[in-house]
N, C-alpha and C positions, 0 to 999 in steps of 0.2 A: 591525983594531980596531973601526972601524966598525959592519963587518958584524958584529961578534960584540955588540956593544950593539945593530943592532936585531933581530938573531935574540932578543934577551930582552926588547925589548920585546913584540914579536910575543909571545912564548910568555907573558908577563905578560899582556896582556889578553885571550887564549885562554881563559887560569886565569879570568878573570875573571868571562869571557863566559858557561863553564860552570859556574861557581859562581853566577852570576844567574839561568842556565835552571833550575839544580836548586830555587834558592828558591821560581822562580814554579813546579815541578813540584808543590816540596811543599803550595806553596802550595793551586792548583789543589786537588790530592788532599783537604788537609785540608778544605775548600770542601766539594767534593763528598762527601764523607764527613760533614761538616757535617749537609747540606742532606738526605742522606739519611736522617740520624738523626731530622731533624727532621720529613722523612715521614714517616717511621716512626712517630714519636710521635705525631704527630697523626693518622694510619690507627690506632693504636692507643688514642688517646682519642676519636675515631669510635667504634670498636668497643665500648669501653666503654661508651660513653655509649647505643649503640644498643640494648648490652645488659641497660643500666638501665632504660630505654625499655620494651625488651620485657617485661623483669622486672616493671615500674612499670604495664604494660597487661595484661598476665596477672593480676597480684594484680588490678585495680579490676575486669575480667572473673568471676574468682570470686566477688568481694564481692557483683558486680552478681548474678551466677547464685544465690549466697548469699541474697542477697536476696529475689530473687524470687523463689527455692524456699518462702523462707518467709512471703513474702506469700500465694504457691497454698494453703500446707499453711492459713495461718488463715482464708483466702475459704473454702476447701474445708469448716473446721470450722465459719465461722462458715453456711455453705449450708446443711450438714448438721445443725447447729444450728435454725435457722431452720426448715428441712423438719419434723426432727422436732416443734415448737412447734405449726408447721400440722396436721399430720398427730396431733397431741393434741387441737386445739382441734376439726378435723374430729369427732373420735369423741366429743368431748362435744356437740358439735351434735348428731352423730347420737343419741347417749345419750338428751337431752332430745327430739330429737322423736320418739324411738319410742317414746317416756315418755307424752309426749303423747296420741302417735298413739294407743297402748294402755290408756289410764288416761281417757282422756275418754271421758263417755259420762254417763247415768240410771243412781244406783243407790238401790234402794229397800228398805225392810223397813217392817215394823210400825210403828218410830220416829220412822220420817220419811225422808227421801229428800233425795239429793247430787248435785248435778248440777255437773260438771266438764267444762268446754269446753275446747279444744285450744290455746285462746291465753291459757293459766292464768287465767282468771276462772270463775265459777262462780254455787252457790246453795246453802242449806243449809235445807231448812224442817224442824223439829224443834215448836216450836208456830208460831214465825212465821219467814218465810221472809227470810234474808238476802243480801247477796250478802258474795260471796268471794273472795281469790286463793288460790291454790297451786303448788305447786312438787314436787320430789318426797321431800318429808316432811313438810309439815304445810299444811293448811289453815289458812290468815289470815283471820280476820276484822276486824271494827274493832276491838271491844275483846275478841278470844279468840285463841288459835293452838292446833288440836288437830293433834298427830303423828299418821300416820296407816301402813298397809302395805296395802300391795296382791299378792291372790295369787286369780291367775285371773282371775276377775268377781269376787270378793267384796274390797271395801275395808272396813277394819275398824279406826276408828278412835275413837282413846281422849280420853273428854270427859269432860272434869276427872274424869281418874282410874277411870274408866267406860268398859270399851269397848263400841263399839256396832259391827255390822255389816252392809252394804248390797251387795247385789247387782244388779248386772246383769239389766233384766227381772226382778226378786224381788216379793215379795209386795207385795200395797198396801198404805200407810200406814195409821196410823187413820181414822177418817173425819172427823175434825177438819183434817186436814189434805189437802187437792185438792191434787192434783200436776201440775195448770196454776198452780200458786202460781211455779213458778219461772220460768215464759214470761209472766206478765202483763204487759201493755204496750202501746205504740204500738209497730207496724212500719212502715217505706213500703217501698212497693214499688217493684222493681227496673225497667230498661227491657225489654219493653214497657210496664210498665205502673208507669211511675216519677210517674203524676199520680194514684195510689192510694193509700190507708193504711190500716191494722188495727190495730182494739183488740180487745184481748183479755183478758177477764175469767172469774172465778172462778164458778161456777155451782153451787151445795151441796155436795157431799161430793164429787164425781169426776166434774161433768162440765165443760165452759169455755165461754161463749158469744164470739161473734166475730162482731165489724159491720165491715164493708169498703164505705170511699166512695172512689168513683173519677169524678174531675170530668173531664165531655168537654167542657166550654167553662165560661166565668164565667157563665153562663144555665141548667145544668142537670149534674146529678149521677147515678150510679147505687148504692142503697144494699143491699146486700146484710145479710140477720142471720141466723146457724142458730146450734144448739147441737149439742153431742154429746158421750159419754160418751169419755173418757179411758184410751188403753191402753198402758203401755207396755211398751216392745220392749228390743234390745240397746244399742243408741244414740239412740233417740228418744222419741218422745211423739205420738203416734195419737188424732186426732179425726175421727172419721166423722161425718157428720149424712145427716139426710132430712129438714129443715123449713126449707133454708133458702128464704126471701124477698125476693124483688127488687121495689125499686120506685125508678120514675123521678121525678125532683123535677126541676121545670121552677120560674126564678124571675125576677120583674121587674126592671126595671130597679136599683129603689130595694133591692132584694137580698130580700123577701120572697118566699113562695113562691106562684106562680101554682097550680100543681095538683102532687098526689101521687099519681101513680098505681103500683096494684100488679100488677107483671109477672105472675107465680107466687109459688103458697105452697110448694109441697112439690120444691124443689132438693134436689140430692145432691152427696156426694162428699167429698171426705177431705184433712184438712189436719196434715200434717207438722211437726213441732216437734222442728228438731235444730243445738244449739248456739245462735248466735245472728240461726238464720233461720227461716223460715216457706215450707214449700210449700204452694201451694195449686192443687189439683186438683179443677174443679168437672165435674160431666157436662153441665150445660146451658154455660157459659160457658167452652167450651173453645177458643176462636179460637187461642189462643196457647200451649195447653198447659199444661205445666208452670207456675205464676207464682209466683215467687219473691219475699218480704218480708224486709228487716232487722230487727232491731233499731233502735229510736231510743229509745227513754224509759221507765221504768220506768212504774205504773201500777198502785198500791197503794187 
């Protein structure tokens, strides 16, 4: 009897034993099964997430390539823009200076004579000689504006309702009017010979006289005078002479004149009158050639 109660206990906690390994089996299992879900989930919210990522930096990629596309496309318009603006303003430069270039010059007739210099100012002597601006259609005066055309040498321009026309080297004025009226003035002159100056005046119907003093120290001077008849050309104004005079002026201290002696009477040579300068080419006082005068002051 004994033996037969503990053969059941025996086989009782056998049952037992195996029925506690099975819990912890299941257990285990569900565990790991668990823990596997749960990497799973999370390698697949990884994934997710990497794939919003990628998503999220490929769009801000476009945007950015988006953008810059069309940042190029508006520098490109706005270069191309700009270029052409340049590339206008160029051909109106150029327009006006070969306007310039082309339209400046001496032009003359019976009525009177136009003189148009290259940095738009000018002169108009009709009975009295003014000065002027222009542009390319109308001569400005102070109180006038005549429109004007130009075709070839001949300008031909309408005054008050009147037109008149003037040619290039064309006929001389009347004789009332000298066409050294438009050059009268002081010049000085240029270096070498920047301690110089020339006036220049109106001499009867068509010729100009011209005095040049040129001081070689505060103690003495040399004074040049000729005249000569007036020719003009395509773009200038031609004074020849054969009388010009030199003479040297020596002076005291107190600024009066110690002596005036005269070099020669009968100098030559030819003085140039084109825009708003003065060549002067003499045969005796040629050390330096060419000498060149500006403009400084009118001289009415």
């Amino acid at each position: 009897m004994k033996k037969v109660i503990l053969m059941s206990l025996l086989c009782a906690a056998l049952l037992c034993g195996c029925a506690q390994n099975t819990e912890n089996t299941v257990a285990v299992s569900e565990t790991t099964t668990s823990t596997e879900a749960t990497s799973t989930d999370e390698k697949t919210g990884e994934s997710i997430e990497t794939e919003t990522a990628n998503e999220t930096e490929t769009e801000t990629t476009n945007t950015e390539i988006a953008v810059e596309s069309t940042a190029a496309e508006e520098t490109e318009e706005t270069d191309t823009s700009a270029a052409e603006s340049i590339s206008i303003a160029d051909e109106e430069t150029d327009d006006e200076r070969r306007l310039s270039e082309n339209a400046a010059g001496v032009y003359s007739s019976k009525s009177g004579i136009i003189t148009l210099y290259a940095d738009g100012t000018g002169t108009i002597s009709f009975q009295d000689t003014v000065p002027i601006k222009w542009n390319d259609q109308e001569l400005i005066g102070e109180d006038f504006t005549y429109p004007y055309t130009i075709s070839g040498d001949t300008i031909t321009v309408d005054v008050d309702g009147m037109e008149r026309s003037f040619t290039k080297g064309g006929e001389m004025p009347q004789s009332d009017i000298n066409p050294i009226m438009n050059f009268v003035g002081t010049y000085i002159g240029t270096y070498p010979v920047d301690r110089a100056t020339m006036l220049v005046e109106a001499l009867g119907d068509n010729s100009a006289k011209i005095t040049i003093s040129w001081a070689g120290s505060a103690w003495n001077k040399a004074v040049w005078t000729m005249s000569g008849e007036c020719v003009l050309t395509e773009d200038s104004l031609l004074v020849s002479y054969q009388d010009s005079t030199c003479r040297n002026v020596e002076y005291n201290s107190d600024g009066t004149v110690e002596s005036d002696t005269t070099e020669y009477t009968d100098g030559t040579g030819t003085l140039t009158f084109k825009g708003n300068t003065v060549e002067w080419d003499d045969d005796s006082e040629n050390a330096y050639g060419t000498m060149v005068f500006e403009y400084s002051s009118a001289s009415y």
